[in-house]
mmCIF file of the C-alpha atoms, coordinates in Angstrom:
data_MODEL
# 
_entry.id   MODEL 
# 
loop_
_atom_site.group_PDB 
_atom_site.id 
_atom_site.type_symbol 
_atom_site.label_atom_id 
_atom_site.label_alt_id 
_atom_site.label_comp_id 
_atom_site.label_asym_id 
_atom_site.label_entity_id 
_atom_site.label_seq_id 
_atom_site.pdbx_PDB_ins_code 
_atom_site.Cartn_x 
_atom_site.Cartn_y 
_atom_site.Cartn_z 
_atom_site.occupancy 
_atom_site.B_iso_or_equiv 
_atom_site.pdbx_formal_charge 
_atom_site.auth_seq_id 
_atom_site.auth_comp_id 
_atom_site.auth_asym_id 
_atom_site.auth_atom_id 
_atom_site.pdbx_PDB_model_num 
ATOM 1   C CA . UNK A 1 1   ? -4.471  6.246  -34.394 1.00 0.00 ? 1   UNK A CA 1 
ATOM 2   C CA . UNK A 1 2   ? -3.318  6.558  -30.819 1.00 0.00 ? 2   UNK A CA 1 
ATOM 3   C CA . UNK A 1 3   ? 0.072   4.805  -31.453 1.00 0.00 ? 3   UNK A CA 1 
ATOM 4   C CA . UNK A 1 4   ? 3.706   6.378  -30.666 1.00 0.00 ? 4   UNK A CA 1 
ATOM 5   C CA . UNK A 1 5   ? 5.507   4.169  -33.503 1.00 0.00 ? 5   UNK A CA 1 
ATOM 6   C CA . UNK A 1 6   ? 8.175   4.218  -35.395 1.00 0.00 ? 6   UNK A CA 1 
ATOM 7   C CA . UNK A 1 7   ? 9.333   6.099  -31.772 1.00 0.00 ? 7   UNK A CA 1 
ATOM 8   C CA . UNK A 1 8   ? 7.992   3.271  -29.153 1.00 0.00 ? 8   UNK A CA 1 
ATOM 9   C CA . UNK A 1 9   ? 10.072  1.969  -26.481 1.00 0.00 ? 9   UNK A CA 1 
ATOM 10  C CA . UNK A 1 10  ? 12.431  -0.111 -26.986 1.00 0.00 ? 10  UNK A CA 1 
ATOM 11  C CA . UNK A 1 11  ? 14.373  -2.295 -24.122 1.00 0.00 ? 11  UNK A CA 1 
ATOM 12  C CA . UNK A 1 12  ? 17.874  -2.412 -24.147 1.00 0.00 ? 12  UNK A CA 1 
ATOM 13  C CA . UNK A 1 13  ? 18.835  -6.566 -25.065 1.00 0.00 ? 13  UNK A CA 1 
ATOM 14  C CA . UNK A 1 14  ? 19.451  -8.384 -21.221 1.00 0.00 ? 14  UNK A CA 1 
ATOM 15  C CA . UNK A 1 15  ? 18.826  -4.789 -19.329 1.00 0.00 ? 15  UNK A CA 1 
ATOM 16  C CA . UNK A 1 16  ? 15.848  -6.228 -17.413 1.00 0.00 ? 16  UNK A CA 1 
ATOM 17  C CA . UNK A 1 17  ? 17.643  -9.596 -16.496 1.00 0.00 ? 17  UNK A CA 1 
ATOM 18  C CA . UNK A 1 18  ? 20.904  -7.455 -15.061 1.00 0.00 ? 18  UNK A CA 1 
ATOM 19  C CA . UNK A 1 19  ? 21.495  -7.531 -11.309 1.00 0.00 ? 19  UNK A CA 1 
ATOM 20  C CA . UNK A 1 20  ? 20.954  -3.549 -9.993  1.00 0.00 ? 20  UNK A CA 1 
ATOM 21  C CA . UNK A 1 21  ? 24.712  -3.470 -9.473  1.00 0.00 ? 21  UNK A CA 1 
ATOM 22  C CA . UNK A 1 22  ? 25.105  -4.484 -13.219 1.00 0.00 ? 22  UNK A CA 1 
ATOM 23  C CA . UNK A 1 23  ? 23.248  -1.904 -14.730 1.00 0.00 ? 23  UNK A CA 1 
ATOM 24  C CA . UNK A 1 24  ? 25.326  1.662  -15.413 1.00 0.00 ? 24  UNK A CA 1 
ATOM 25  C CA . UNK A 1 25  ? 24.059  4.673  -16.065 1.00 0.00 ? 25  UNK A CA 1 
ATOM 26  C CA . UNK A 1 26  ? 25.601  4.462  -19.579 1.00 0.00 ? 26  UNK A CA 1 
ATOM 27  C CA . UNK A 1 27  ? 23.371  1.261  -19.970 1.00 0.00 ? 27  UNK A CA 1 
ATOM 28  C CA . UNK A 1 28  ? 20.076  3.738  -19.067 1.00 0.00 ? 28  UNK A CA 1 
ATOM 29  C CA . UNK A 1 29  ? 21.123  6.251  -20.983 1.00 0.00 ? 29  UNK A CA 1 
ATOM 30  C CA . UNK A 1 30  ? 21.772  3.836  -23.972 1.00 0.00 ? 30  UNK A CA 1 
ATOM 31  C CA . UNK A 1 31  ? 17.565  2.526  -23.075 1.00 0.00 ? 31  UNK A CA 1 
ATOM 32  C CA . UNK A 1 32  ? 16.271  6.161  -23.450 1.00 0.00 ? 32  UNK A CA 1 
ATOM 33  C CA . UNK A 1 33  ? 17.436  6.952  -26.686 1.00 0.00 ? 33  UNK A CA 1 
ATOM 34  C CA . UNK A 1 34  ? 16.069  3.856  -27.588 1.00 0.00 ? 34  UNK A CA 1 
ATOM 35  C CA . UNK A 1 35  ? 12.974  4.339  -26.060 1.00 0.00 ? 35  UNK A CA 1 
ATOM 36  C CA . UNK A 1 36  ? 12.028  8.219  -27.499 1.00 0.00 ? 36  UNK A CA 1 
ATOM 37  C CA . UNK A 1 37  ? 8.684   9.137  -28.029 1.00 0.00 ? 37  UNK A CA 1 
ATOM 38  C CA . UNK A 1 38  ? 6.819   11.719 -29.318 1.00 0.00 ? 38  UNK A CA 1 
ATOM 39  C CA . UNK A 1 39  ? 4.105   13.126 -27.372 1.00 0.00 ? 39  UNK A CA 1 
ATOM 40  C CA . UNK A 1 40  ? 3.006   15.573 -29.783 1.00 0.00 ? 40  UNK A CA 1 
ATOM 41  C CA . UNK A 1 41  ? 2.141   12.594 -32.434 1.00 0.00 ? 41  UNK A CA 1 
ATOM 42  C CA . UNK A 1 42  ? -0.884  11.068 -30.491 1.00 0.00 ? 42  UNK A CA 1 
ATOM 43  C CA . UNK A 1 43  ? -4.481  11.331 -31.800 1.00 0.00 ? 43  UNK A CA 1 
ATOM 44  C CA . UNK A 1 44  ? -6.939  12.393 -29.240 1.00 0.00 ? 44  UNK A CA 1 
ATOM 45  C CA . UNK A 1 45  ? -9.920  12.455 -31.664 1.00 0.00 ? 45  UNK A CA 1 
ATOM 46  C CA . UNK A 1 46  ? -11.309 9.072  -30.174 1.00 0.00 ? 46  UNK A CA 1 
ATOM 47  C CA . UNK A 1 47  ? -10.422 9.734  -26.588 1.00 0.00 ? 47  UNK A CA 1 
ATOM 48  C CA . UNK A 1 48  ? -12.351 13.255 -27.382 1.00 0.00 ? 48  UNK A CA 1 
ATOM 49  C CA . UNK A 1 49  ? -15.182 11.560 -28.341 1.00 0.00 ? 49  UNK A CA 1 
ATOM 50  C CA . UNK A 1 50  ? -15.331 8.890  -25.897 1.00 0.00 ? 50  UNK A CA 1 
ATOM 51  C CA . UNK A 1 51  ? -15.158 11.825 -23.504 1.00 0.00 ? 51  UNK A CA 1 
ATOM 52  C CA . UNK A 1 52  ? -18.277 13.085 -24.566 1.00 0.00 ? 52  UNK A CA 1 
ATOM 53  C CA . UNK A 1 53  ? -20.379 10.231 -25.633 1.00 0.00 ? 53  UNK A CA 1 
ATOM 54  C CA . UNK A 1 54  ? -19.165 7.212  -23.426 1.00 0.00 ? 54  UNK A CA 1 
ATOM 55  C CA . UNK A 1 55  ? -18.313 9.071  -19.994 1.00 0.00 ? 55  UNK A CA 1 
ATOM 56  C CA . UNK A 1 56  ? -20.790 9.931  -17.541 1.00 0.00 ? 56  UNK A CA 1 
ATOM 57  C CA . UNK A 1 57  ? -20.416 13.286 -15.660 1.00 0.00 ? 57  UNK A CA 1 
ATOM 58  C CA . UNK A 1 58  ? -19.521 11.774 -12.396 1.00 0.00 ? 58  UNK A CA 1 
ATOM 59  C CA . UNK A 1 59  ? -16.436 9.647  -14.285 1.00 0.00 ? 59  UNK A CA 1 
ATOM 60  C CA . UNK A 1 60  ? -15.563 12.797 -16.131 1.00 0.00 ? 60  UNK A CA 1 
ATOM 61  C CA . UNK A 1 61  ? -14.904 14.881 -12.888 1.00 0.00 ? 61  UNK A CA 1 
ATOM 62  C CA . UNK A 1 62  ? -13.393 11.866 -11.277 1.00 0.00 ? 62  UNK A CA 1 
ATOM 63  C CA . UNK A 1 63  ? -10.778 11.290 -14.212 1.00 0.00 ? 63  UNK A CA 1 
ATOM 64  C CA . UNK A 1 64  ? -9.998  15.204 -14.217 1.00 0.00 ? 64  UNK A CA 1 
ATOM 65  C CA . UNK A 1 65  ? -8.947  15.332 -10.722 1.00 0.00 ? 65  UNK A CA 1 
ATOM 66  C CA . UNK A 1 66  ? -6.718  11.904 -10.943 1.00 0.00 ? 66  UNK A CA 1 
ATOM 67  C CA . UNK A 1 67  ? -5.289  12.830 -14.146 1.00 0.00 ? 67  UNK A CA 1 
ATOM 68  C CA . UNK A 1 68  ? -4.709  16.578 -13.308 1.00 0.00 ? 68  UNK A CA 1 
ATOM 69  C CA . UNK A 1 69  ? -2.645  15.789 -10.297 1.00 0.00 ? 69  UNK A CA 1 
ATOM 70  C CA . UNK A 1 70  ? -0.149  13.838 -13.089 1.00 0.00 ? 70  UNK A CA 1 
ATOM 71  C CA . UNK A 1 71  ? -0.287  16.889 -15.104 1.00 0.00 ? 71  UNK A CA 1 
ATOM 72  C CA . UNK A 1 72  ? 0.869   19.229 -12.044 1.00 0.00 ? 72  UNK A CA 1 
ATOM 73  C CA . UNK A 1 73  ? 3.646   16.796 -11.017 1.00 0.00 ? 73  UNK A CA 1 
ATOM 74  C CA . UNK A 1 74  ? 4.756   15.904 -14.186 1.00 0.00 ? 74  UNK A CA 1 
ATOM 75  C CA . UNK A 1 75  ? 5.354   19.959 -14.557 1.00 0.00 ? 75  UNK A CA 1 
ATOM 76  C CA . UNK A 1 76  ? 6.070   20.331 -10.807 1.00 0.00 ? 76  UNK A CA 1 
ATOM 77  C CA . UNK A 1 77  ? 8.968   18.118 -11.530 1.00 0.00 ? 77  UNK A CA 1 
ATOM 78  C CA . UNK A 1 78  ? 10.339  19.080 -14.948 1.00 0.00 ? 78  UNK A CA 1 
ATOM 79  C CA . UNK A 1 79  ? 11.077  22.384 -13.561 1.00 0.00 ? 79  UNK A CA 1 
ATOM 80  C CA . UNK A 1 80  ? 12.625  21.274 -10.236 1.00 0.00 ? 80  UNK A CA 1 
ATOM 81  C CA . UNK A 1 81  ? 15.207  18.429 -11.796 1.00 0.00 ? 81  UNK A CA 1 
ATOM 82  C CA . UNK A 1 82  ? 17.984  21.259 -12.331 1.00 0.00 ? 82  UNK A CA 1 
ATOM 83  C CA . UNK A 1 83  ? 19.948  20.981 -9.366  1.00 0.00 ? 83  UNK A CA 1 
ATOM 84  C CA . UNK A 1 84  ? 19.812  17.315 -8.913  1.00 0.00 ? 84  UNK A CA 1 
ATOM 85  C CA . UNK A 1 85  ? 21.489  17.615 -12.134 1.00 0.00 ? 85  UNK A CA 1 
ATOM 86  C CA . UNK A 1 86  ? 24.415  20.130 -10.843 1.00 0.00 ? 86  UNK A CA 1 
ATOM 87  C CA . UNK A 1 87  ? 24.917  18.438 -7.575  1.00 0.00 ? 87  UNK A CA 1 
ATOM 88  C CA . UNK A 1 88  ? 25.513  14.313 -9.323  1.00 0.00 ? 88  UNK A CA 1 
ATOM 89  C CA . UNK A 1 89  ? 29.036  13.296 -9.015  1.00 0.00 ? 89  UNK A CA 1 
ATOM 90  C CA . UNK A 1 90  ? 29.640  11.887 -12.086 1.00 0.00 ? 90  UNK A CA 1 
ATOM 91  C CA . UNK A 1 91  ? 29.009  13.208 -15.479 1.00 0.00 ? 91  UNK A CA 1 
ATOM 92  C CA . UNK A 1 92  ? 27.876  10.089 -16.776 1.00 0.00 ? 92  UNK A CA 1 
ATOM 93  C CA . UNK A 1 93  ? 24.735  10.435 -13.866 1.00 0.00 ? 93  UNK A CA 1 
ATOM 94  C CA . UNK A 1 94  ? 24.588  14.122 -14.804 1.00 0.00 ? 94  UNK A CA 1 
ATOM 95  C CA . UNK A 1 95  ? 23.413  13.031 -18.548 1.00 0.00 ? 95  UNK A CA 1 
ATOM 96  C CA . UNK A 1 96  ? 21.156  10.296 -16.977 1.00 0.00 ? 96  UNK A CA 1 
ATOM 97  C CA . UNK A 1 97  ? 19.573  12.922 -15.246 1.00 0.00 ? 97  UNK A CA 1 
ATOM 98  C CA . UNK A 1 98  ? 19.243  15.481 -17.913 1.00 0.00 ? 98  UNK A CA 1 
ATOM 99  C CA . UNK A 1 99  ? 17.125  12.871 -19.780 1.00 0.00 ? 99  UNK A CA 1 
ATOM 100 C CA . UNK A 1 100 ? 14.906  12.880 -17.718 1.00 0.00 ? 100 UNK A CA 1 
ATOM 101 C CA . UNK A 1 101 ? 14.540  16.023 -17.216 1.00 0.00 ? 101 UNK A CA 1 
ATOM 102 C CA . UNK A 1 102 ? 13.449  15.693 -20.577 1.00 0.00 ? 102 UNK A CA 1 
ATOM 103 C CA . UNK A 1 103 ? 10.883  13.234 -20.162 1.00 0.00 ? 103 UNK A CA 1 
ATOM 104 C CA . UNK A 1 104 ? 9.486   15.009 -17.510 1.00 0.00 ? 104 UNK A CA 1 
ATOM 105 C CA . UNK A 1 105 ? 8.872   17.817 -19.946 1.00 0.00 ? 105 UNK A CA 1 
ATOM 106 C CA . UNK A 1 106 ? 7.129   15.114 -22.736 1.00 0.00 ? 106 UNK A CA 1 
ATOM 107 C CA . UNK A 1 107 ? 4.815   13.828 -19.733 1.00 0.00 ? 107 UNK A CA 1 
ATOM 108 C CA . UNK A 1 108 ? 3.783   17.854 -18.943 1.00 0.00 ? 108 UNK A CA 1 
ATOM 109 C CA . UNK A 1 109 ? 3.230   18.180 -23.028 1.00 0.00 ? 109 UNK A CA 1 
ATOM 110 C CA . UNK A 1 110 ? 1.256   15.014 -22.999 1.00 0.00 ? 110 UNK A CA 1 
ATOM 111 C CA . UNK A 1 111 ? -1.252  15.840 -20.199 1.00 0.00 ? 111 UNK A CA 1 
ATOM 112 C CA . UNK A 1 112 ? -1.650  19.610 -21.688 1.00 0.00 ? 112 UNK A CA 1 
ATOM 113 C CA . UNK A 1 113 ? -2.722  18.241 -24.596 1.00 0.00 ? 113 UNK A CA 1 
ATOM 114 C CA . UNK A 1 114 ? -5.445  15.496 -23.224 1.00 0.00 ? 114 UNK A CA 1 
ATOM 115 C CA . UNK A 1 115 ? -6.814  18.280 -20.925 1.00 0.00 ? 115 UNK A CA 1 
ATOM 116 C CA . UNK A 1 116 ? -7.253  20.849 -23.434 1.00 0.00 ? 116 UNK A CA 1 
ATOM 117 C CA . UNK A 1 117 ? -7.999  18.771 -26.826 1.00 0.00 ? 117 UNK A CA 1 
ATOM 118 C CA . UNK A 1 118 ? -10.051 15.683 -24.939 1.00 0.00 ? 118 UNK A CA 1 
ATOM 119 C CA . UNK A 1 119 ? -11.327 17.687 -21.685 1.00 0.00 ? 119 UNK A CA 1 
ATOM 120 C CA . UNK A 1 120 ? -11.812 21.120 -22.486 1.00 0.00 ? 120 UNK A CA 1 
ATOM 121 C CA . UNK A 1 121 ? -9.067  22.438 -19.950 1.00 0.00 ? 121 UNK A CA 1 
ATOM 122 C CA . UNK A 1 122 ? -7.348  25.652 -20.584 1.00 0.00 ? 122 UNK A CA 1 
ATOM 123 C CA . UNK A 1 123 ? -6.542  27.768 -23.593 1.00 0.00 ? 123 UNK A CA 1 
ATOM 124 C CA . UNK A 1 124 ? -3.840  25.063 -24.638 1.00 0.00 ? 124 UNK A CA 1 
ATOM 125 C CA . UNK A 1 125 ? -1.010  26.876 -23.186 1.00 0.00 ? 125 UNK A CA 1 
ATOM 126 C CA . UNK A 1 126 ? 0.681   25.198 -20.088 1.00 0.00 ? 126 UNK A CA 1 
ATOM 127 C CA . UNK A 1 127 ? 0.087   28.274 -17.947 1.00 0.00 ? 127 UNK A CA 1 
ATOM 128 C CA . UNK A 1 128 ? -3.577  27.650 -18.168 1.00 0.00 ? 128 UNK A CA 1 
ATOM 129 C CA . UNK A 1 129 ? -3.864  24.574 -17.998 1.00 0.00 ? 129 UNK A CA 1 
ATOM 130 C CA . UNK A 1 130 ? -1.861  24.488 -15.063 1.00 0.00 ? 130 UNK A CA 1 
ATOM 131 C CA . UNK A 1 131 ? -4.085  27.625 -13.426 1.00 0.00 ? 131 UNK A CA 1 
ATOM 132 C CA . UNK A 1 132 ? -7.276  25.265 -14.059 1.00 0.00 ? 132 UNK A CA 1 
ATOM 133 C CA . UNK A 1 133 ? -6.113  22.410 -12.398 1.00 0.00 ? 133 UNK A CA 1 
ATOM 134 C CA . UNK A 1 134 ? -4.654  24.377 -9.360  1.00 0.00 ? 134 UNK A CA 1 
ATOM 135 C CA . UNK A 1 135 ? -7.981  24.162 -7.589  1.00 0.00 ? 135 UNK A CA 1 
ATOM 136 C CA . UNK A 1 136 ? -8.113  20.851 -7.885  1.00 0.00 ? 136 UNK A CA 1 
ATOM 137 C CA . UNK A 1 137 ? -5.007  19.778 -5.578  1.00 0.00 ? 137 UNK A CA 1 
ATOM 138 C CA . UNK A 1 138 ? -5.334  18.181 -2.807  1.00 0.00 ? 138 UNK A CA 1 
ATOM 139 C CA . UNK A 1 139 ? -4.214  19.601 0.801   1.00 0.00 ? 139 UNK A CA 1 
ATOM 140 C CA . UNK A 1 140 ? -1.892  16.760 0.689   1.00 0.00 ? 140 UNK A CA 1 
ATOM 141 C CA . UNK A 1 141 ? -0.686  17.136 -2.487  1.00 0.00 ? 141 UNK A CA 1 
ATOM 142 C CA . UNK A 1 142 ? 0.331   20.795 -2.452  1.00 0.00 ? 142 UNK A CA 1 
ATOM 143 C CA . UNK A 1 143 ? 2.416   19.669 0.716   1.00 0.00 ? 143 UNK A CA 1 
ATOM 144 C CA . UNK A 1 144 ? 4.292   17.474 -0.772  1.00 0.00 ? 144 UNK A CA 1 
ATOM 145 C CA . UNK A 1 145 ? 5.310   19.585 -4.136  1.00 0.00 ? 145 UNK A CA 1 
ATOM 146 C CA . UNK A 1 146 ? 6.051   22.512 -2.238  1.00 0.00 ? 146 UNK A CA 1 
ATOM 147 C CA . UNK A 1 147 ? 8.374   20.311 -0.512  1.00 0.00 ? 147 UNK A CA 1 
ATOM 148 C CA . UNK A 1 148 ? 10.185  19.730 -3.619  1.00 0.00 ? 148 UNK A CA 1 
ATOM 149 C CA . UNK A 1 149 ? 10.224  23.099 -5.193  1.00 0.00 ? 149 UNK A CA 1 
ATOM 150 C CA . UNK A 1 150 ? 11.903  24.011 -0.969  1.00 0.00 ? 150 UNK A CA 1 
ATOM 151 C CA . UNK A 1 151 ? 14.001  20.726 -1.537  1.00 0.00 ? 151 UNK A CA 1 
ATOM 152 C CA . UNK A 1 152 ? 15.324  21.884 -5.270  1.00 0.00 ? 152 UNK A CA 1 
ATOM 153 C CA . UNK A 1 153 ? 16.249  25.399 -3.474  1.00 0.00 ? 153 UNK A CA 1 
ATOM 154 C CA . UNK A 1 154 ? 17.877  23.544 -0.833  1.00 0.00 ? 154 UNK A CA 1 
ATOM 155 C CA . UNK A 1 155 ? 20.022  21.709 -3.153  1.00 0.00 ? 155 UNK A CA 1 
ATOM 156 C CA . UNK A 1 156 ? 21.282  24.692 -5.502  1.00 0.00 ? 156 UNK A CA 1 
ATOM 157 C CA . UNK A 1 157 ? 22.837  26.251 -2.310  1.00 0.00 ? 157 UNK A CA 1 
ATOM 158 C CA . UNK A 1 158 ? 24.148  22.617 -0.736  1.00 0.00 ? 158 UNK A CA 1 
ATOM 159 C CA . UNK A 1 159 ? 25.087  19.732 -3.472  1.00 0.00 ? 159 UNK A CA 1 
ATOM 160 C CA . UNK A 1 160 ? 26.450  17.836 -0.673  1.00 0.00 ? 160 UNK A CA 1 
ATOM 161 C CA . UNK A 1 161 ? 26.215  13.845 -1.046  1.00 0.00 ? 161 UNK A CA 1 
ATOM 162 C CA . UNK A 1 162 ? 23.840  13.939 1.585   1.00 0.00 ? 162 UNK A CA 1 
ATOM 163 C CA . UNK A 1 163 ? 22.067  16.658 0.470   1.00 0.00 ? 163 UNK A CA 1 
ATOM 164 C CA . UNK A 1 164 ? 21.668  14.961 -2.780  1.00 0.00 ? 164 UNK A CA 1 
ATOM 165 C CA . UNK A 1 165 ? 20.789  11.655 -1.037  1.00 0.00 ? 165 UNK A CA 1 
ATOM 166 C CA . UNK A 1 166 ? 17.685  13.597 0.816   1.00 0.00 ? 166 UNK A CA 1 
ATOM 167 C CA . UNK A 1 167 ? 16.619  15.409 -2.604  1.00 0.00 ? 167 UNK A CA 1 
ATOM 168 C CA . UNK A 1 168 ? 16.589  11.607 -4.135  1.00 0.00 ? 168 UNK A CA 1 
ATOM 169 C CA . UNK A 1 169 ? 14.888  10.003 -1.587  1.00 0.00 ? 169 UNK A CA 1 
ATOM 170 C CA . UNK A 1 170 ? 11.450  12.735 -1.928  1.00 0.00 ? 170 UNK A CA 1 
ATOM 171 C CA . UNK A 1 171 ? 11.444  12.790 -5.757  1.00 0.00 ? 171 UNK A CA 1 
ATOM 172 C CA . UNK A 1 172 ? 12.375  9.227  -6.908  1.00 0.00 ? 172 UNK A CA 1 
ATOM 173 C CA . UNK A 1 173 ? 11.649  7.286  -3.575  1.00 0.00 ? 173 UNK A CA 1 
ATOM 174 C CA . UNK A 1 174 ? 8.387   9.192  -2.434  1.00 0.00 ? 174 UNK A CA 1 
ATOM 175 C CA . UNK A 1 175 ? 7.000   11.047 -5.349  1.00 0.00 ? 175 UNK A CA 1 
ATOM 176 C CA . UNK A 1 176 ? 7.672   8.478  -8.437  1.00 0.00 ? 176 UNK A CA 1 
ATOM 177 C CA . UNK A 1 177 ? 7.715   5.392  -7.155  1.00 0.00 ? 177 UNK A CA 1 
ATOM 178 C CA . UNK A 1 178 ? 5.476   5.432  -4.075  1.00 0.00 ? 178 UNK A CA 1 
ATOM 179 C CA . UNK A 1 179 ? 2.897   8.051  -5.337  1.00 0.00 ? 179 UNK A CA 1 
ATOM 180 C CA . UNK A 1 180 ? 3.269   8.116  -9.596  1.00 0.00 ? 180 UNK A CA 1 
ATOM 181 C CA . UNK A 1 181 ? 3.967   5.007  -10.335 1.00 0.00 ? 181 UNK A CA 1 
ATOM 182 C CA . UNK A 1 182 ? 0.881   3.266  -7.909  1.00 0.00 ? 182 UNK A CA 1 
ATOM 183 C CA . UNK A 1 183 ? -1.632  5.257  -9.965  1.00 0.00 ? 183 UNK A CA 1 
ATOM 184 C CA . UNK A 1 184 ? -0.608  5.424  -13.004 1.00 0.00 ? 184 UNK A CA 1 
ATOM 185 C CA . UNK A 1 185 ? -0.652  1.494  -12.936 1.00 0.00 ? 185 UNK A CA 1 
ATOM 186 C CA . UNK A 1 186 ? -4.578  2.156  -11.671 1.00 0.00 ? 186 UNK A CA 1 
ATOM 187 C CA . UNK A 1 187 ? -4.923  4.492  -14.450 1.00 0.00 ? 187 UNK A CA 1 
ATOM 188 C CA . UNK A 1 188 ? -4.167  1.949  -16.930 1.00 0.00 ? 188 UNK A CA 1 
ATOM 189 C CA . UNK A 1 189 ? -5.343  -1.063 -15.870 1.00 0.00 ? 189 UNK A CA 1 
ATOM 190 C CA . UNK A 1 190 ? -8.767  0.825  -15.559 1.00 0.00 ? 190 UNK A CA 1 
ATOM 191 C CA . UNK A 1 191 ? -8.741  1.886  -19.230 1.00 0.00 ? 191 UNK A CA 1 
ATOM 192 C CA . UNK A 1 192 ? -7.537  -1.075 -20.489 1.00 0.00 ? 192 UNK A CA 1 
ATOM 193 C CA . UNK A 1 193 ? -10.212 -3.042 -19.094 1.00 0.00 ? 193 UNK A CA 1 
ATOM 194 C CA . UNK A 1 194 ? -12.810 -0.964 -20.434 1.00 0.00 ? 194 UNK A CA 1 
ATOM 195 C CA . UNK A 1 195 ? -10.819 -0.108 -23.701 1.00 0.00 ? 195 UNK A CA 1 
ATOM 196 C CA . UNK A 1 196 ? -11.015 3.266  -23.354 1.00 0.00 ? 196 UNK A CA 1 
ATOM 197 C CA . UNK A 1 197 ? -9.090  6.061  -24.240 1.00 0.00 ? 197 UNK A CA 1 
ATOM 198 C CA . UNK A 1 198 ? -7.228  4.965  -26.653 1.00 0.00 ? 198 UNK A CA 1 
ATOM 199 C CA . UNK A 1 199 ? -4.338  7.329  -26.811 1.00 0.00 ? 199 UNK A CA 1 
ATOM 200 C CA . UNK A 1 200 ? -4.315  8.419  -23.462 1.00 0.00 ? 200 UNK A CA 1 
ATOM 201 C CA . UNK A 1 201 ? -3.783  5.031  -22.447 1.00 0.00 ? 201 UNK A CA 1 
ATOM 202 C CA . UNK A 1 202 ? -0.962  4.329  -25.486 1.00 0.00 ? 202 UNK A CA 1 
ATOM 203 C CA . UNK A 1 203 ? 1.034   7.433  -23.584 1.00 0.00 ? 203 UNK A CA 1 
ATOM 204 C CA . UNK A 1 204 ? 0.893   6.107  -19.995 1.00 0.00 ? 204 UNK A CA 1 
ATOM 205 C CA . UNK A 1 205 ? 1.575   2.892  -20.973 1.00 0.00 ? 205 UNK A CA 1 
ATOM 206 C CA . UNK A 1 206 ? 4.594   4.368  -22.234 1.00 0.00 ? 206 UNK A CA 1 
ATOM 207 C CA . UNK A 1 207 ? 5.462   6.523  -19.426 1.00 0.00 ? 207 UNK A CA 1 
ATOM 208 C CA . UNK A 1 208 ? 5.149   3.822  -17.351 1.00 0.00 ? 208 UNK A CA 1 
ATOM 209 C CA . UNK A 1 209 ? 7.761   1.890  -18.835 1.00 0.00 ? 209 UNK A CA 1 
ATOM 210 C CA . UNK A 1 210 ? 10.196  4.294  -19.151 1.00 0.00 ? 210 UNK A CA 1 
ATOM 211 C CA . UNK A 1 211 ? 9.703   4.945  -15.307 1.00 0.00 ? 211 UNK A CA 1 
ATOM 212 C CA . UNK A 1 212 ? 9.709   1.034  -14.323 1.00 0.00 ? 212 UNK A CA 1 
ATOM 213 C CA . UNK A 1 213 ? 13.138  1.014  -16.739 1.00 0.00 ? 213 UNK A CA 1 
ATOM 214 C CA . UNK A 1 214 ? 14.737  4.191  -14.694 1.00 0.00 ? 214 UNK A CA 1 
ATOM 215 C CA . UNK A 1 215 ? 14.191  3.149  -11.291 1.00 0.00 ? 215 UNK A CA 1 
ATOM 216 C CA . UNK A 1 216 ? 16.534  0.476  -11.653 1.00 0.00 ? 216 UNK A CA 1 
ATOM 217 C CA . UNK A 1 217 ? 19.767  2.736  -10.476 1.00 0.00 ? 217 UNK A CA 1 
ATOM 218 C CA . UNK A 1 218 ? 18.318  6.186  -9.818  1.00 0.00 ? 218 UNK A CA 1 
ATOM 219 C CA . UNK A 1 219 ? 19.546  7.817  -6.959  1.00 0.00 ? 219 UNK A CA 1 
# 
């Protein structure tokens, strides 16, 4: 079974009818315990086999590249949320934050496992299945992430307001909504149309809520 229940997510009543300037951090906070999931609970055995039997080589190799870029950013920014944490004003943004630090860290969890149980990748540790992505990455792509481990660095030794406003503006501006949340919405409309993947798709889907649901007042 590839679902996430009794842990789905669930939307706070009226949060998605609130005005931006309506919607408190308490009120996201309040959504993401909620909304908990459990990325260690998903079945891969059909998305393994599908793997084998249904893909061809060329869509293999094509998925492994899209999907291991999401499994270097989802660990690229799990480890860099820290000081974005330290440097918010208020503690009630502080907490917001730390949750998703924590979600982060599900999303890295979640890809280790598809790449190792599904595709093969790695030893199931996150060290190698990070190491056997790496060559992967795109010119591009490394630019941008080193960017944010430089930015998090930045922002330990300045938690400024504007110095906080910069740090915002690359992760939750650039990285998740212009660059994550574009392809992950490819990512699943592709599956879904050719029902595939079953679990894979049951955990994006997922992330991809809980994303949609915390851009409304990040940063």
């Amino acid at each position: 079974m590839a679902t996430v229940s009794p842990t789905s997510p669930a939307t706070v009543p009226g949060l998605g009818s609130l005005p931006t300037d309506a919607v408190s951090y308490s009120d996201l906070y309040a959504r993401w315990e909620r909304g908990n999931w459990r990325a260690t609970e998903l079945d891969f055995s059909e998305d393994a086999r599908q793997w084998r039997e249904d893909f061809s080589e060329f869509e293999r190799q094509a998925a492994l590249w899209n999907y291991g870029l999401f499994f270097w950013g989802e660990d690229a920014v799990a480890d860099n949320l820290s000081p974005y944490i330290d440097a918010a004003p208020l503690e009630e943004q502080k907490y917001f934050l730390a949750t998703q630090q924590v979600d982060e860290a599900r999303h890295a969890v979640f890809f280790k496992r598809f790449m190792h149980e599904v595709c093969g990748i790695g030893d199931g540790s996150m060290s190698s299945g990070l190491s056997a992505i790496k060559p992967q990455l795109t010119p591009g792509f490394r630019k941008i992430f080193d960017r944010l481990d430089r930015m998090a660095d930045e922002l330990r030794a300045d938690r400024s307001r504007s110095q906080l406003a910069a740090a915002v503006t690359l992760y939750h501006v650039l990285i998740e909504a212009s660059l994550a949340q574009p392809g992950q919405h490819f990512i699943c409309s592709y599956l879904e149309e050719r029902d595939q993947l079953p679990a894979f798709r049951a955990g994006m889907a997922v992330r991809l809520r809980l994303v949609i649901h915390g851009q409304v007042v990040r940063g």
